[in-house]
C-alpha positions as CSV (number, residue, x, y, z in Angstrom):
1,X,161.0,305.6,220.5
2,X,162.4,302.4,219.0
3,X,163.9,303.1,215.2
4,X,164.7,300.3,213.2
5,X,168.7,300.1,212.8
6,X,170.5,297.3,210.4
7,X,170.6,295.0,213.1
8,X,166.9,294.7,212.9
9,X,167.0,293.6,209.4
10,X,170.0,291.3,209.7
11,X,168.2,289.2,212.8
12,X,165.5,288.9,210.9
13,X,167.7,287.9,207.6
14,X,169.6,285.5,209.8
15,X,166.2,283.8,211.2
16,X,164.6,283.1,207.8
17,X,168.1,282.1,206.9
18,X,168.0,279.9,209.3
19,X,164.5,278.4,208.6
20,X,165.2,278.1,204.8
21,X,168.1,275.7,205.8
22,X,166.4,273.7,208.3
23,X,163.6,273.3,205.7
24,X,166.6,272.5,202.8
25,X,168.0,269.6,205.2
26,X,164.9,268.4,207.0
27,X,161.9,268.1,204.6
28,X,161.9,265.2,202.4
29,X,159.4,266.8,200.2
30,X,160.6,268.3,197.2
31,X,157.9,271.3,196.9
32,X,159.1,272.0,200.4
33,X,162.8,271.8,199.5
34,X,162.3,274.7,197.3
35,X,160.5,276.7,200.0
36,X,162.8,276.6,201.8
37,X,165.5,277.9,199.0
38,X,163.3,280.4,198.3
39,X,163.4,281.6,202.2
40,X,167.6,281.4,201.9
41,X,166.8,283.8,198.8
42,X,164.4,286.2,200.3
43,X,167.2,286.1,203.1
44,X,169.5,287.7,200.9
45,X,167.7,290.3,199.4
46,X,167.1,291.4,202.9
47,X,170.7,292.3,203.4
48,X,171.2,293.4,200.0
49,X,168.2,296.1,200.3
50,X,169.7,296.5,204.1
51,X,173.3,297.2,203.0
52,X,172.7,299.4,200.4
53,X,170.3,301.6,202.6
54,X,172.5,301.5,205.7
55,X,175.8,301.5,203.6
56,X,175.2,304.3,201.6
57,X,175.9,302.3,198.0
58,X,173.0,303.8,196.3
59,X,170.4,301.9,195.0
60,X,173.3,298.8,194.1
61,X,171.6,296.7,196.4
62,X,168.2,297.1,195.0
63,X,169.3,296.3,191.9
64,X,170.9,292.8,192.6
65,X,167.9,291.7,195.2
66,X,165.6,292.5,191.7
67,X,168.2,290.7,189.8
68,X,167.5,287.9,192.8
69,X,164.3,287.8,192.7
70,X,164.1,287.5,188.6
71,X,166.5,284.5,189.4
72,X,164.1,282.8,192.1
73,X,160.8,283.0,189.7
74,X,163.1,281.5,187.2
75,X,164.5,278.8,189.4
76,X,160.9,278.3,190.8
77,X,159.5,277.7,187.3
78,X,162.1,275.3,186.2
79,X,162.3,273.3,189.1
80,X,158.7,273.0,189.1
81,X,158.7,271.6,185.6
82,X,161.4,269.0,187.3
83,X,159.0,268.0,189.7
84,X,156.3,267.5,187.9
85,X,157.9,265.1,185.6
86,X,159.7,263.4,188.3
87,X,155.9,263.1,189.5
88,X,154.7,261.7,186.6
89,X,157.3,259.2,185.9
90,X,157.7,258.2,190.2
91,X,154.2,258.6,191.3
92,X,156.5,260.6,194.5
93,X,158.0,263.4,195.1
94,X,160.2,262.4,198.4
95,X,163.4,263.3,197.5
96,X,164.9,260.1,199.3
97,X,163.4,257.8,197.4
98,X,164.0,258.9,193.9
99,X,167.3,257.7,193.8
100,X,166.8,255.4,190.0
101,X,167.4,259.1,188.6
102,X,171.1,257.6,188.7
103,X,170.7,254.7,186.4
């Protein structure tokens, strides 16, 4: 019988890990930008919620990945808002070519 040991959790944190960054440096969207920092978040709570099972710290772990995930909704709504107006003002949201944010 197979049984699921904190290795199993961490491969799978280190994959979406590792998709949330390629998706970070590779997509020139900005919607997809923040899918893929919400992947690098999800990521996280994985090993929180892993730790804190496997490393006997109570339910420590729990706690931050809801304190994680009140963070994400938060970031997801105000960067939204961001995007929108960059939207409105660019007609784009490619994050390469809104570079007259500087002026």
């Amino acid at each position: 019988m197979l049984t699921v040991g904190l290795n199993h959790f961490l491969v799978i944190s280190a994959v979406l890990f590792s998709l949330g960054i390629y998706g970070i440096v590779t997509r020139k969207n900005a919607v997809m930008v923040l899918m893929g920092i919400e992947l690098v978040l999800n990521s996280a709570n994985i090993n929180f919620v892993a730790f804190s099972h496997y490393g006997n710290f109570g339910l420590n772990g729990q706690a931050i990945a809801l304190f994680v995930i009140v963070l994400a909704a938060a970031e997801a709504a105000i960067a939204l808002a961001i995007v929108l107006n960059v939207y409105k003002t660019f007609a784009e949201v490619n994050v390469d070519e809104i570079d007259h944010l500087k002026e």
